[in-house]
Each structure stands twice: as C-alpha cells, then as structure tokens.
N, C-alpha and C positions, 0 to 999 in steps of 0.2 A: 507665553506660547499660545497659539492658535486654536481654541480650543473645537474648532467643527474641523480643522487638521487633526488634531487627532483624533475626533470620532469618524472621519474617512479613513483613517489609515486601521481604524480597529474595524470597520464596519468590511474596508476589502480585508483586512487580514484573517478575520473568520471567513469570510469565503475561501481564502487559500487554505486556511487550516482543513477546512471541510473537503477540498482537493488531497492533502496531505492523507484523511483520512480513507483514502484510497487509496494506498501506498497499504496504509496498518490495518485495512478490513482483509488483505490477503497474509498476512500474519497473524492476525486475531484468530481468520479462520481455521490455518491449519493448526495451531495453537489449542484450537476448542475444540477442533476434532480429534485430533491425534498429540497433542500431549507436547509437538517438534517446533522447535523455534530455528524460524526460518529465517536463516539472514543472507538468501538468493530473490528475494524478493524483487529488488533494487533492479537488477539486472532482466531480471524476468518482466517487469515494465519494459525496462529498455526494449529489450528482445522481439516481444510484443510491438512496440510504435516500428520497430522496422519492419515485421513480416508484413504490417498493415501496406505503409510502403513499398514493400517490393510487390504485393498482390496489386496495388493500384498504378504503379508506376511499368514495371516490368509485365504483368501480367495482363495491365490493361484495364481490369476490371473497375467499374465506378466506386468510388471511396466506401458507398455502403458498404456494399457487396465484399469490400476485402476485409472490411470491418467484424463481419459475419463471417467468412471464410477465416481470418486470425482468431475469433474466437474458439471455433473449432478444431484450429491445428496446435492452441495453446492449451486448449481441453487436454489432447492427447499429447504435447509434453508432458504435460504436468503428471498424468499416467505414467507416463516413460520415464521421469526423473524417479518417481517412488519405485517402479519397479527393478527400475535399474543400480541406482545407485541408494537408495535406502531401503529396501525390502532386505539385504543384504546384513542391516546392522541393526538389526531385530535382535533386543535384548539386549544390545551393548550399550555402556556407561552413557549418557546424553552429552557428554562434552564430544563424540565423539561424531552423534550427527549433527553438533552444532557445527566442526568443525567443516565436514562435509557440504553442508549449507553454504558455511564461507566459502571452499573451495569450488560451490558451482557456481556462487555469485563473481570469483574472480575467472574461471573459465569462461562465463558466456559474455562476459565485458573485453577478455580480450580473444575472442572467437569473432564477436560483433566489428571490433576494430579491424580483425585480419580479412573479414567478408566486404564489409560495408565503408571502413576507411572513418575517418575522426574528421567530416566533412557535417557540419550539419542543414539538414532536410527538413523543408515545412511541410505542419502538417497541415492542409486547406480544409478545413472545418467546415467554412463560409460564415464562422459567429466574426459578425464587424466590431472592427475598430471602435468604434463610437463609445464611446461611457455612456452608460446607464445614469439617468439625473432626476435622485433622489433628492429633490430639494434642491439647495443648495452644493449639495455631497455630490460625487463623480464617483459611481462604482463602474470599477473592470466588467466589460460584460462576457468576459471570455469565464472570468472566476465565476461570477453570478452560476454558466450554466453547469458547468463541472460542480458547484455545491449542491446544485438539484439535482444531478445526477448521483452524488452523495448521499445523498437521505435518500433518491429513490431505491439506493442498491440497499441503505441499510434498510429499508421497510423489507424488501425482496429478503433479505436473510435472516432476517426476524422470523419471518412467516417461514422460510424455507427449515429454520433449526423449532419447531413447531412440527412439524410432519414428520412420519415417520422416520424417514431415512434421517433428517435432525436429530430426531431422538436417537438412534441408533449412533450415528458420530457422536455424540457427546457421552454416551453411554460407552465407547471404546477408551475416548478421554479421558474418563473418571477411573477406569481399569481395563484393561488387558485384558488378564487373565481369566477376569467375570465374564467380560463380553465374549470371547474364546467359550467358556464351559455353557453358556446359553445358545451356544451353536450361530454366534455373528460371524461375519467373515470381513476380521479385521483388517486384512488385507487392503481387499476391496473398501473397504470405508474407508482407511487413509490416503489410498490410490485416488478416492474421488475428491477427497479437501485438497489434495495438491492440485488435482486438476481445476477445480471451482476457483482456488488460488489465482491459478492461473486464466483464467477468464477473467476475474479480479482486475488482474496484471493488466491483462489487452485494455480494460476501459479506462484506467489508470493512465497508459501507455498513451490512447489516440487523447486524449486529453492534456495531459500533461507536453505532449510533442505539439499541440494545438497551442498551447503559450509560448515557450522555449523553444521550438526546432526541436528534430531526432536526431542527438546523437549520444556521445559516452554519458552527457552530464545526467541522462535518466536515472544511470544506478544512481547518483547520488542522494537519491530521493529517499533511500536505503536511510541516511542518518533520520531524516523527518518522519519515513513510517515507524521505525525503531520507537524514536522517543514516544508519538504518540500510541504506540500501542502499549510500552511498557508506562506511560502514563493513565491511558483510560485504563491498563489492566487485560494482560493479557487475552482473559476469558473474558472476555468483556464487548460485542459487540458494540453497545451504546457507549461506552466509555472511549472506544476508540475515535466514536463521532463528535462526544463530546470534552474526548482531550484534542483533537485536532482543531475545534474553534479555541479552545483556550490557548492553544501553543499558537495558533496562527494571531489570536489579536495582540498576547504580547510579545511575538516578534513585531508584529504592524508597530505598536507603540515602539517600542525599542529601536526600529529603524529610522526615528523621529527624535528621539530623546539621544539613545549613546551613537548613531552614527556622527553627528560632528563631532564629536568627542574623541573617538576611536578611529574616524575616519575610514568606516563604513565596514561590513562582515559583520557586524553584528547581530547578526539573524544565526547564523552557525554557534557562536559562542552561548547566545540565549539555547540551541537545543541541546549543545550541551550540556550546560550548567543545569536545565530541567531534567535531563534525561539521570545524572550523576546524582542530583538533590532525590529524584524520586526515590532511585533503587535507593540511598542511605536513609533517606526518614518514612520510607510508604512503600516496599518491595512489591506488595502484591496492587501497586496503583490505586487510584480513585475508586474503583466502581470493579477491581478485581477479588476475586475468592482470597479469605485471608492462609487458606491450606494448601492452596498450590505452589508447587517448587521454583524455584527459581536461578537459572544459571551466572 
C-alpha cells in the first residue's frame, strides 16, 4: 500500500477530526459548565447553517453580516432553550434532561425539514477548490481553514474558562448547592453555556455547510461530537481537540484500509466501535476527571 496515501489520508483526516471537534467543544462546554449532556447539539449546528442562510438569502444581508447576525440569534436560543425547557428540571434525576436534550435534538431536525424542506443549500465561503500542496501530499483546503478555526476557538476558551465568569461556570459544575450558598446565580451561568453552545453551533454550522451543503445531514454530526467528546473526556476542553485529530486520522486511515473490504461506511462503524470501547475501558476519556459521572 501507498504509503504518502496514507499519510495524506491521515494528514486531511486530522484536519476533519479538528472540524469534528467543533461539534464536541459545544458539549464539552455545557458539560463543564453545567454538569448536562447535551445531545441537541447536532441539530443546533444544523439549525445555525440555515439561519445563516435565510439571513443571507432571504434577508439579503452579505454572508458576513448573517454570519454575525446568526451568532446573535443562537446566542439567545440557547438562552431560550435553558430557560424554557431545562430550568424547569432543576433537581431532577439526569437521565431525564438527557432525555429532553434528545427530544430537542429530534424537534428542531424535524422543525428544519418542515421550514426549510430536505433540499440541500451551499454554503459560499469563497475557500477554493484547489488542494493545498504539501509536497507531494494534497490537503483539502476547505478542512485546512475549519481546523484553524478549531484551535483558534479552542485558544478563545481556554482563555475565556480563566476569567472570571470561567471560573464561576466551572465552580456551578463542580456543585450546585456550594455555588447557590456563595450567592452565584446558577441559573444565569447555565443559561450562558447553552447559549456560548450555541455560538459554538453557528461556527460549526457555516463550516461544516461550507463542505457538505445545509441540510438534515448536519445533525448527524451529533454521532462524531459525541464520540469525540466522550473520547477527549467530557470536561475536557483540550481533550475534545485532541480526540478529534485522533478520531479523524483513524477514520482517514480506515477509509483506505477496511473500505474495499466492507465496501465503504467505514468511518461510522470506526466512531462507533471508539465511542462503545471508550465508555467500557476509559469512561471518564483521555484527558477527563476520573470523579465525574457518567450517563
């Protein structure tokens, strides 16, 4: 076998992984603020690449500009969604807003299909066609700028869980009840990780719609942040970065090696099998606290 094949196919598949880990930095986050495993994520990407969409299509406005206008209106869902439907299950059993999670990830997937229709929509970036030529190698230059935007977000939340109000979400994460009796306003801190979530979402969303087209298939991006956040470990900012290059180069390899074999989905079955192997030999992931719970 080819062997600068396969160090192409690992070299773009951390680039995508580092994509994917845009997906798992908006479950990592609410995660390490608030304690809730979010599995509306998927969908809230989705959700996000069409508002951008309809602001630039329907509304007219230059792509920036809806870009920036979607960050803001996903700002305030993600307000809306904790106030609305999880401020409500404050103290109840966790399976219960895990459940909730799930059922907002299947309402706004099929909300999107009944608005917007199962037609999909490019999304005009202006990043060309052309590979990138590393030597010999051809890297995607579409991946290339989505993994710099990858480490530039995770630098930004590094820095951002450092600062006060950082300190203050993590310090509700760890407890409740503490953060409560030192007069925090837990409310508000979890209202703000879903919302940051969801900014998350929108850069995930114009990105990912920037390879693929907008349309349903964004939720499914839901199985790849999954795995790699319960790979890097929940709480785990850097872990989420540095399981998304891991999961991404060996899907890259794997789609080289078992596709003729299997004759090709091979990239699903490997997050699988990694998502399935972690929770049974490593629950709290790579690079996560070995004390926190696990659903």
């Amino acid at each position: 076998m080819d062997s600068m094949l396969l160090l192409e196919s690992a070299i773009n598949g951390a680039l995508v992984g580092l994509m994917y880990s845009l997906v798992a930095l908006g479950i990592v986050l609410i995660y390490k603020s608030s304690s809730v495993p979010n599995l509306a994520q998927g969908s809230m990407t989705m959700l996000a690449a069409y508002i951008v969409l309809a602001f630039a299509n329907n509304a007219g406005a230059p792509l920036w500009l809806a870009i920036v206008l979607t960050i803001v209106t996903m700002f305030g869902i993600g307000v809306g969604i904790e106030r609305v439907a999880l401020r409500r299950l404050a103290g109840r059993p966790i399976i219960m807003i895990l459940m909730m999670t799930l059922g907002l990830e299947i309402f706004l997937r099929a909300g999107s299909m009944t608005i917007w229709g199962g037609t999909s929509r490019p999304m005009p970036l202006g990043i060309s066609d052309a590979p990138l030529f590393l030597g010999p190698l051809l890297i995607n230059r579409a991946y290339a700028v989505g993994a710099a935007v990858a480490i530039a977000l995770f630098v930004l939340l590094v820095l951002f869980f450092r600062t006060r109000i950082g300190v203050v979400l993590r310090a509700i994460s760890d407890d409740y009840t503490a953060a409560w009796s030192v007069g925090i306003s837990v409310e508000r801190g979890v209202a703000l990780s879903w919302a940051l979530s969801a900014v998350v979402a929108t850069i995930a969303g114009v990105l990912w719609g920037s390879v693929q087209g907008v349309d349903q298939s964004l939720a499914q991006l839901l199985l790849k942040g999954v795995t790699v956040a319960v790979l890097g470990g929940l709480d785990s900012i850097g872990g989420a970065l540095l399981a998304g290059v891991l999961l991404g180069i060996v899907e890259g390899l794997a789609s080289i090696v078992l596709d003729p074999l299997l004759g090709g989905a091979s990239r699903d079955l490997v997050d699988a099998a990694m998502l399935i192997l972690t929770i049974m030999l490593r629950p709290h992931g790579l690079f996560g606290r070995h004390d926190i719970e696990r659903v």
